[in-house]
N, C-alpha and C positions, 0 to 999 in steps of 0.2 A: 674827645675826652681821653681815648688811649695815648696821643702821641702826649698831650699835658702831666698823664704817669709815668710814661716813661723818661717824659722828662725830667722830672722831681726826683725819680728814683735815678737815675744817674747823675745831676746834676747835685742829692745828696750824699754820693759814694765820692764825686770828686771832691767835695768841701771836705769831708774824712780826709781823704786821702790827703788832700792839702795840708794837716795838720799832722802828719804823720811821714819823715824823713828813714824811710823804709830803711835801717843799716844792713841789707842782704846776708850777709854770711853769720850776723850774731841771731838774729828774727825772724827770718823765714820758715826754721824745721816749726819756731812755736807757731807763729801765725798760721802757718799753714793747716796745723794742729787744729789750734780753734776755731778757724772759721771752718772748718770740716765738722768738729763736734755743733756748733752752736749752728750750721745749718740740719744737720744730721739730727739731733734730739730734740723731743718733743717741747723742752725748754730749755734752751740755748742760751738765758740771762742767766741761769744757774752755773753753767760750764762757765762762761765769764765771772761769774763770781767766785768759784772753788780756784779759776787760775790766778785770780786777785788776790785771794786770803794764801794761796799757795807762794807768792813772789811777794809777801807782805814787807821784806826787809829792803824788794828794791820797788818801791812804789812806781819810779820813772817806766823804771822797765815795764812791769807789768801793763800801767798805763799805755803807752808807746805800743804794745805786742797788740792789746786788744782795739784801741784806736785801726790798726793795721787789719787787724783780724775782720772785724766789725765794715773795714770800708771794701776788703777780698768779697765778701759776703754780699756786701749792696751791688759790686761790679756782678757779680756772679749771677742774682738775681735781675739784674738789670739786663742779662745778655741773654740768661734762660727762660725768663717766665714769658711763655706768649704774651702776644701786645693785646689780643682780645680778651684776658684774662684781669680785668680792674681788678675784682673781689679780692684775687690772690696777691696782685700788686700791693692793695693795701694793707692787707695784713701782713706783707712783708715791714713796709714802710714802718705800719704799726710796733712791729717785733723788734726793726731797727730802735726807734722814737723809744720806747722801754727799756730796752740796754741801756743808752747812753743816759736815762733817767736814772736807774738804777744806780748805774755806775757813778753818776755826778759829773758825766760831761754834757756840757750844752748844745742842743741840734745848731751845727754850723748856721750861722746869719742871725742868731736870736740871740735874744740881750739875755742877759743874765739876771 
C-alpha cells in the first residue's frame, strides 16, 4: 500500500512538472517563494491565490510560477514524508488535488 503512495505522489509531481518549462533565472526566487509559504501555512491554497490576484495582469506568469510551485511541493513531499506515513501522504495528495481545483488546473491524466 506504501510503495502505491508513493508512487502517485511522485508520479503526480512529475505530471506537474511535465507541464511546467521551469525559465530559472525569471521563476525560481517566486517559486521557491511559494512552495515554501503553501508548504509552511496552515492553508497554502490562499498564498496560491493572493499570488494569482497579485500577477493578475500577467496571468501566464502567474499560472506557470505556481504550476512550478505546486509540483516543488509534491517532489518535496514525495522525498520527505516517511513511506509508513499513508494518512499524511494523503492529505498531502488531498492539499495538492484542491490547489489545482481551486486554481482551475486539471489533475494531470484527467479529462476535463
Amino acid at each position: 500500500m506504501t510503495d502505491h503512495i508513493d508512487q502517485e505522489v511522485e508520479n503526480f509531481a512529475r505530471q506537474l512538472d511535465g507541464l511546467v518549462a521551469v525559465d530559472a533565472a525569471t521563476t525560481d526566487a517566486d517559486t521557491f517563494h511559494l512552495a515554501k509559504a503553501f508548504r509552511e501555512t496552515p492553508d497554502g491554497t490562499s498564498e496560491l491565490l493572493r499570488f494569482h490576484a497579485t500577477h493578475a495582469e500577467h496571468p501566464g506568469y502567474a499560472r506557470h510560477v505556481i504550476l512550478a510551485a505546486i509540483s516543488t511541493y509534491a517532489m518535496c513531499i514525495a522525498v520527505e514524508v516517511p513511506t509508513w506515513s499513508i494518512p499524511t501522504h494523503l492529505k498531502h495528495l488531498n492539499r495538492l488535488a484542491l490547489a489545482c481545483r481551486v486554481l482551475g488546473i486539471n489533475h494531470p491524466g484527467k479529462e476535463s
